[in-house]
N, CA, C and O atoms as a GROMACS GRO file, in nm:
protein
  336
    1UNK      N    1   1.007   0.749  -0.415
    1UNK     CA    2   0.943   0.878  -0.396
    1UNK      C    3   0.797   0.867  -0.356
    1UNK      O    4   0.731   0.966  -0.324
    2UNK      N    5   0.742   0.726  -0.358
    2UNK     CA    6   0.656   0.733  -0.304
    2UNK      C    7   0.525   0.683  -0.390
    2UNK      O    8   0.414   0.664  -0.339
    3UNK      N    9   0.567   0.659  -0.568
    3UNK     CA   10   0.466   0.660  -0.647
    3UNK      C   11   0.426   0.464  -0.663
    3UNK      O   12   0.506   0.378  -0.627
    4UNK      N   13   0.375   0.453  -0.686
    4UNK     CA   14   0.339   0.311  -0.686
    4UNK      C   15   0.306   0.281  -0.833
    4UNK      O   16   0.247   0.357  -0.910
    5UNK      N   17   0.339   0.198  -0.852
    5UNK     CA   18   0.378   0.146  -1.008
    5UNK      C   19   0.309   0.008  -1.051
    5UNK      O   20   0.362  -0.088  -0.995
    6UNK      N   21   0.210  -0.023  -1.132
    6UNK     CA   22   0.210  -0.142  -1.166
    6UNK      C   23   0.240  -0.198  -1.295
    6UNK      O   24   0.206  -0.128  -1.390
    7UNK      N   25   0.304  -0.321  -1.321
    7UNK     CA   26   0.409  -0.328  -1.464
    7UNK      C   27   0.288  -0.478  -1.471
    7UNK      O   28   0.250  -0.544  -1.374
    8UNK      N   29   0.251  -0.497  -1.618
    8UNK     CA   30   0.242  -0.561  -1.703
    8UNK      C   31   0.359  -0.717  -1.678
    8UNK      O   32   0.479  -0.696  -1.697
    9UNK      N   33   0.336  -0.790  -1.658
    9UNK     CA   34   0.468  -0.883  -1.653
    9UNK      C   35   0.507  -0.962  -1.740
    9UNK      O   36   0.610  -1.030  -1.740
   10UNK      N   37   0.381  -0.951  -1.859
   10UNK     CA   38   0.449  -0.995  -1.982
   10UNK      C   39   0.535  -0.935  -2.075
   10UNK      O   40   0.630  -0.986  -2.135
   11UNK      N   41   0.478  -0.792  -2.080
   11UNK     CA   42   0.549  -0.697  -2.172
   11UNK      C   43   0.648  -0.607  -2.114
   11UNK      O   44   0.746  -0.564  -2.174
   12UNK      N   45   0.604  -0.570  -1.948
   12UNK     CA   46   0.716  -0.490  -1.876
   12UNK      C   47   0.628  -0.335  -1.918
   12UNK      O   48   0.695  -0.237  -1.885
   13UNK      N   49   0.524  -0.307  -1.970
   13UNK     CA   50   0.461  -0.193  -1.997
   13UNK      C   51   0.379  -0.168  -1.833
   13UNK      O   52   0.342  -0.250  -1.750
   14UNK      N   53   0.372  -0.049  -1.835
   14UNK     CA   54   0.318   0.067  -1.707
   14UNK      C   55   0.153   0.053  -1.730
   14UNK      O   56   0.085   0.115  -1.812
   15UNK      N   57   0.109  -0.050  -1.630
   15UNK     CA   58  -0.034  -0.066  -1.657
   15UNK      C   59  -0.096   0.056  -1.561
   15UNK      O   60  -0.191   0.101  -1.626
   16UNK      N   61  -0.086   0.120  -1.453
   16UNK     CA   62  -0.121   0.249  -1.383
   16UNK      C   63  -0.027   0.217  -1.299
   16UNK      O   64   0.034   0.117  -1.260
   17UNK      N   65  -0.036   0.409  -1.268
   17UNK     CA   66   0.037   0.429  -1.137
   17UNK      C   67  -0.022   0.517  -1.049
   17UNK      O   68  -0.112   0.578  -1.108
   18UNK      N   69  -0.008   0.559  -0.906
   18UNK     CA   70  -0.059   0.604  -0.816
   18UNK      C   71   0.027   0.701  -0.767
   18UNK      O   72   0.130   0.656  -0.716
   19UNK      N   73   0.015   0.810  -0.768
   19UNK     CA   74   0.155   0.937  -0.735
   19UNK      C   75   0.080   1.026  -0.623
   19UNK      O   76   0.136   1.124  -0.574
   20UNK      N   77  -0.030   0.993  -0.590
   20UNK     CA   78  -0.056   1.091  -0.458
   20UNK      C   79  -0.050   1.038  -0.389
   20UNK      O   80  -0.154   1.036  -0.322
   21UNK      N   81   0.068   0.946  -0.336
   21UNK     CA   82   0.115   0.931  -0.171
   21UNK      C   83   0.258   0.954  -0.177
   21UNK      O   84   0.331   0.911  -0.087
   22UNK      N   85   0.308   1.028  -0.286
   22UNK     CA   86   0.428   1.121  -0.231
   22UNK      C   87   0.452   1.134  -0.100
   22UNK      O   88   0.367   1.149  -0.012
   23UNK      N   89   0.618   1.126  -0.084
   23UNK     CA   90   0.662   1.204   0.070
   23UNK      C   91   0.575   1.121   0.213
   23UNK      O   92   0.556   1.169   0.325
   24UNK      N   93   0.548   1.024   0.176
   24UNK     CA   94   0.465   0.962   0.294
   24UNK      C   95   0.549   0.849   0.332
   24UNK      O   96   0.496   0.800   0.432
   25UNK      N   97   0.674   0.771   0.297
   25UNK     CA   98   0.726   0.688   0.349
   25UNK      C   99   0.683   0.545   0.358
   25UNK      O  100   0.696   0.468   0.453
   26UNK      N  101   0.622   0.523   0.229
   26UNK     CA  102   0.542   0.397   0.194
   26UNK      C  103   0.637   0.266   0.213
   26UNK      O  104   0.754   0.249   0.178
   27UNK      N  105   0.545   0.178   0.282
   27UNK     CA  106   0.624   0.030   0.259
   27UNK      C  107   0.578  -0.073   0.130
   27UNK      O  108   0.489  -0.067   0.045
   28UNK      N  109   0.669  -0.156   0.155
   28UNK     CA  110   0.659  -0.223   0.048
   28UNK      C  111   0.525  -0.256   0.016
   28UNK      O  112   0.459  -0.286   0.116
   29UNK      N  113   0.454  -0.263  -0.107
   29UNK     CA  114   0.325  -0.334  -0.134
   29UNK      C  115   0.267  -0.463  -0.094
   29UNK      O  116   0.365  -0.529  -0.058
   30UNK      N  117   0.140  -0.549  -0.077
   30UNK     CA  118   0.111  -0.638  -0.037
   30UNK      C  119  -0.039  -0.688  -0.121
   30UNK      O  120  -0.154  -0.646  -0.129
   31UNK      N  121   0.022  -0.776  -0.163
   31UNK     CA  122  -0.128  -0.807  -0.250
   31UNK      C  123  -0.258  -0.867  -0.135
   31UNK      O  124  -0.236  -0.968  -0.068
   32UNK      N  125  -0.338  -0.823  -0.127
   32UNK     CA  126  -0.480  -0.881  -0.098
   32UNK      C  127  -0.548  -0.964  -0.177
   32UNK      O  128  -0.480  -0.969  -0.279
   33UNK      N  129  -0.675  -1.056  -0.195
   33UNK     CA  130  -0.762  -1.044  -0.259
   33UNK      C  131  -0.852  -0.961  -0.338
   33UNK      O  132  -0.915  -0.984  -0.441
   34UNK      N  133  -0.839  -0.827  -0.238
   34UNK     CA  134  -0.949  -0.713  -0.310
   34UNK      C  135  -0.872  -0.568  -0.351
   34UNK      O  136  -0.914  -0.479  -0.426
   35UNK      N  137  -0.762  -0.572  -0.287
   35UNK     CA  138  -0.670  -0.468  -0.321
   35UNK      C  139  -0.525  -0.520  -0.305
   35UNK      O  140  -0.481  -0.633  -0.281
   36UNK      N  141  -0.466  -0.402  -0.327
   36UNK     CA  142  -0.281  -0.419  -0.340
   36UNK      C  143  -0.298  -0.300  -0.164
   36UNK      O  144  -0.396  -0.234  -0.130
   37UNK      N  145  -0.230  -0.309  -0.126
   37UNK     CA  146  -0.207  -0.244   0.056
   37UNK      C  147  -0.118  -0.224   0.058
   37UNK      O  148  -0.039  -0.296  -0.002
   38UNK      N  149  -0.077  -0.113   0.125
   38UNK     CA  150   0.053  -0.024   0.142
   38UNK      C  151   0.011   0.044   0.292
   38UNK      O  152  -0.096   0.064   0.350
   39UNK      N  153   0.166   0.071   0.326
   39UNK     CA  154   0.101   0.175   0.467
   39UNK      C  155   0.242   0.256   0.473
   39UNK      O  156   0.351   0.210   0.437
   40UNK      N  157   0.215   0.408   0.534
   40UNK     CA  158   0.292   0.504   0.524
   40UNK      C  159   0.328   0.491   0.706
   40UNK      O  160   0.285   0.426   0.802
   41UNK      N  161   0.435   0.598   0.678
   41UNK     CA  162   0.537   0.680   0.783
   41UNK      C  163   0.437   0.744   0.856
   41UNK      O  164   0.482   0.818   0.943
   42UNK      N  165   0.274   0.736   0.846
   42UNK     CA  166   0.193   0.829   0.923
   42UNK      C  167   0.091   0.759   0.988
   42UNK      O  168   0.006   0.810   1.061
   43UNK      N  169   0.102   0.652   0.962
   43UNK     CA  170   0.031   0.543   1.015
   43UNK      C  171  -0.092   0.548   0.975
   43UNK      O  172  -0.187   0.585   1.044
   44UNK      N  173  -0.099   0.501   0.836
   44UNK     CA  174  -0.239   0.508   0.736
   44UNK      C  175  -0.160   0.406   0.694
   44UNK      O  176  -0.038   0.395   0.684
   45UNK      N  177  -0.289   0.303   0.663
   45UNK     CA  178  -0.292   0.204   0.578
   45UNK      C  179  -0.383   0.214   0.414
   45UNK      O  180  -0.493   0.269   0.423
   46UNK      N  181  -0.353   0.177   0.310
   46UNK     CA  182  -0.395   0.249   0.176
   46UNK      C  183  -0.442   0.121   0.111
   46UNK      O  184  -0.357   0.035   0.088
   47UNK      N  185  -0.580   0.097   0.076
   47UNK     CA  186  -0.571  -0.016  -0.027
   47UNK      C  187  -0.632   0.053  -0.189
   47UNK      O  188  -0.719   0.136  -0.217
   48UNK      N  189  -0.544  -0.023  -0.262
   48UNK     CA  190  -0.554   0.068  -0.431
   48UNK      C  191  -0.611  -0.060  -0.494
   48UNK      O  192  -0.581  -0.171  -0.450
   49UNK      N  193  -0.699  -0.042  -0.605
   49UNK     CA  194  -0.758  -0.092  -0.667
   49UNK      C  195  -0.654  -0.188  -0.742
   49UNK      O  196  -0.556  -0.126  -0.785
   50UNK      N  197  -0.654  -0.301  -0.764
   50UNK     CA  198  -0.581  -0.407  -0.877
   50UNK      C  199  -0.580  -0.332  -1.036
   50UNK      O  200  -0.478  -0.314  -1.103
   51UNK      N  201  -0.730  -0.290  -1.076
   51UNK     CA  202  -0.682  -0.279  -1.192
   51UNK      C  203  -0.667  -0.140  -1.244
   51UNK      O  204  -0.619  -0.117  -1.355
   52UNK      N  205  -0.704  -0.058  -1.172
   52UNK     CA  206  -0.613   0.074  -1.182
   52UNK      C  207  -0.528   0.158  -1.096
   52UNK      O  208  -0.444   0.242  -1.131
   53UNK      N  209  -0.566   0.121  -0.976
   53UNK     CA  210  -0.496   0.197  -0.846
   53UNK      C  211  -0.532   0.320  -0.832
   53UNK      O  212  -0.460   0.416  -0.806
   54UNK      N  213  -0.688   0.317  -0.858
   54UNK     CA  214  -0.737   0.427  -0.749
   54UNK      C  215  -0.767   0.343  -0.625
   54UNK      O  216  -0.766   0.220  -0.617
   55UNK      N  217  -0.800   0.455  -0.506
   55UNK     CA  218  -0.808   0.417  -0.362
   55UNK      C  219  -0.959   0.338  -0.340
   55UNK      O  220  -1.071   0.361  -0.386
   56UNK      N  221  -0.913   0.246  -0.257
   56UNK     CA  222  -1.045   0.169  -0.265
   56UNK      C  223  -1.085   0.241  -0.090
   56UNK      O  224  -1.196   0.261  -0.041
   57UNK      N  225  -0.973   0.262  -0.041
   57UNK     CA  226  -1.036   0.279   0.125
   57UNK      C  227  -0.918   0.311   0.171
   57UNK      O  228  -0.822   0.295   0.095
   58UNK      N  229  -0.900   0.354   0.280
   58UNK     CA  230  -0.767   0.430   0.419
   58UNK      C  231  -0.808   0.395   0.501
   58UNK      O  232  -0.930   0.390   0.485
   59UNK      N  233  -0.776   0.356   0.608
   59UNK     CA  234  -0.778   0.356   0.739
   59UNK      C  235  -0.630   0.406   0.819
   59UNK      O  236  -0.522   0.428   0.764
   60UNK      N  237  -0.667   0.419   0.984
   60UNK     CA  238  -0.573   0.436   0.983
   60UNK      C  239  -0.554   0.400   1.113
   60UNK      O  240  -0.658   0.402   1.181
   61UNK      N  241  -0.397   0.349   1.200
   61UNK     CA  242  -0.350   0.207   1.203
   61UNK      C  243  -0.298   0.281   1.330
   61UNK      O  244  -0.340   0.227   1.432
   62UNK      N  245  -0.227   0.378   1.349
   62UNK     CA  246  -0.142   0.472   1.447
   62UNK      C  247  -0.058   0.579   1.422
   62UNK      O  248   0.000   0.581   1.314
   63UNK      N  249  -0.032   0.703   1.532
   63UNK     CA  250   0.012   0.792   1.522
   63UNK      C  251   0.150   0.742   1.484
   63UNK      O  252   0.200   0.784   1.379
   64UNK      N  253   0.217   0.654   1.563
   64UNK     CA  254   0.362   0.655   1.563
   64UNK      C  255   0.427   0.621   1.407
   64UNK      O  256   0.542   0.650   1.375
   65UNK      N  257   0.334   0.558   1.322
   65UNK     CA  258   0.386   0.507   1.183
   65UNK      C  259   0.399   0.360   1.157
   65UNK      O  260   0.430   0.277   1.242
   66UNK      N  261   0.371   0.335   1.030
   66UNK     CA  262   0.414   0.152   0.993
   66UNK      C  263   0.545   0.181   0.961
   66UNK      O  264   0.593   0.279   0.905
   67UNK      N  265   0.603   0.067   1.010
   67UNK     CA  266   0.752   0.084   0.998
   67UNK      C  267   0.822  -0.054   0.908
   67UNK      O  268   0.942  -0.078   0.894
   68UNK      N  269   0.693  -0.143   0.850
   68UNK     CA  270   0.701  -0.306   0.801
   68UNK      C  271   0.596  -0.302   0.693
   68UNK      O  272   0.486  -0.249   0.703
   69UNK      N  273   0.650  -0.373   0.576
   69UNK     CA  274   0.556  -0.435   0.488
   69UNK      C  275   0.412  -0.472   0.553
   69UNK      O  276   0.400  -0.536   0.657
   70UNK      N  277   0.335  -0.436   0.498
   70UNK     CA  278   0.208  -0.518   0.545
   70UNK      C  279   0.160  -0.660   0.548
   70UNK      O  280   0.068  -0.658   0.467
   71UNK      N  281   0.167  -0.757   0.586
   71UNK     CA  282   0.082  -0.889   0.591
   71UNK      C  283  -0.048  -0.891   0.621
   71UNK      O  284  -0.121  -0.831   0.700
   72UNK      N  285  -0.066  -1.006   0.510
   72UNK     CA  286  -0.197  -1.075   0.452
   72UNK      C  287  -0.186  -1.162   0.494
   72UNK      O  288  -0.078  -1.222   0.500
   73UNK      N  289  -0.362  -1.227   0.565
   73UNK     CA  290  -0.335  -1.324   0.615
   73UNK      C  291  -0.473  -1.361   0.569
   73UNK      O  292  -0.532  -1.278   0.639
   74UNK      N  293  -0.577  -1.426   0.501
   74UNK     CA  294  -0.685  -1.421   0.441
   74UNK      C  295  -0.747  -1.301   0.487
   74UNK      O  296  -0.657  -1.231   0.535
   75UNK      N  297  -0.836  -1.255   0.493
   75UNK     CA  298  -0.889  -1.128   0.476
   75UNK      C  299  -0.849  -1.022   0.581
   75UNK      O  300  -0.919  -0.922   0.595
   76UNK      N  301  -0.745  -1.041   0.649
   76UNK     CA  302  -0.686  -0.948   0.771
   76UNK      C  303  -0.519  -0.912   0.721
   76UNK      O  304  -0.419  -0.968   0.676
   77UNK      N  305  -0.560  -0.797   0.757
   77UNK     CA  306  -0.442  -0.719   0.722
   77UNK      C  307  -0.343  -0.689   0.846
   77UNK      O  308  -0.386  -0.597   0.917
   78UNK      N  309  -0.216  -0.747   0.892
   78UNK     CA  310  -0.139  -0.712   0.978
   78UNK      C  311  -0.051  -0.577   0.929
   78UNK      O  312  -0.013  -0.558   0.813
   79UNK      N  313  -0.029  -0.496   1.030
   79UNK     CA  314   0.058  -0.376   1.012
   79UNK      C  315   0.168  -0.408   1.182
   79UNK      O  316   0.127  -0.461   1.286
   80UNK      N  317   0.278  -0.366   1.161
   80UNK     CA  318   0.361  -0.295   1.292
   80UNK      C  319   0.393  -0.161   1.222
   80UNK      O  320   0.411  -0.098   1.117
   81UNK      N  321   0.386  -0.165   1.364
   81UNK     CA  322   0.376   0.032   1.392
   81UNK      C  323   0.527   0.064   1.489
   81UNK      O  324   0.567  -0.011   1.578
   82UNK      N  325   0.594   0.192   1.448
   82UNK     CA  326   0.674   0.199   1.571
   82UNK      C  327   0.626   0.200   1.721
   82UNK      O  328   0.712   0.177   1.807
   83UNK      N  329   0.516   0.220   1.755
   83UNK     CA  330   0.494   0.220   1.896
   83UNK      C  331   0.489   0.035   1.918
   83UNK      O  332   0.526  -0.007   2.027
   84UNK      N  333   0.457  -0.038   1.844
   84UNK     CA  334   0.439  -0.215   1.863
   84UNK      C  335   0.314  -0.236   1.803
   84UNK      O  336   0.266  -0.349   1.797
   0.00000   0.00000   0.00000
């Protein structure tokens, strides 16, 4: 649905979650160094804070949409987009 979740991996407890990118068609998460990265169906890329997942920054990537997990590649962030 869109909410982003981060779990504790020792205990399996709900350390924060992020629910205002509802309905946006998020891909899978991608850890960074400085954030966790996500990118929507609208072609915005989202980086959320590690230790709570507020928004650290947006940009945005293309009209047509990310249609792929994001890759990390040291400090560069790859996206595909439906247009290429």
């Amino acid at each position: 649905n869109g909410t982003v979740w981060a779990f504790n991996t020792h205990t399996g407890t709900v350390e924060w979650k992020q629910a205002n990118l509802r309905a946006r068609g998020l891909s899978a998460p991608e850890h960074h160094a400085k954030a966790l990265v996500v990118a929507d169906k609208l072609g915005y890329i989202h980086f959320l804070s590690h230790q709570d997942g507020h928004f650290l920054a947006r940009t945005y990537a293309d009209r047509s949409g990310v249609i792929a997990q994001p890759i990390v590649d040291g400090d560069r962030v790859y996206v595909y987009t439906r247009s290429g």
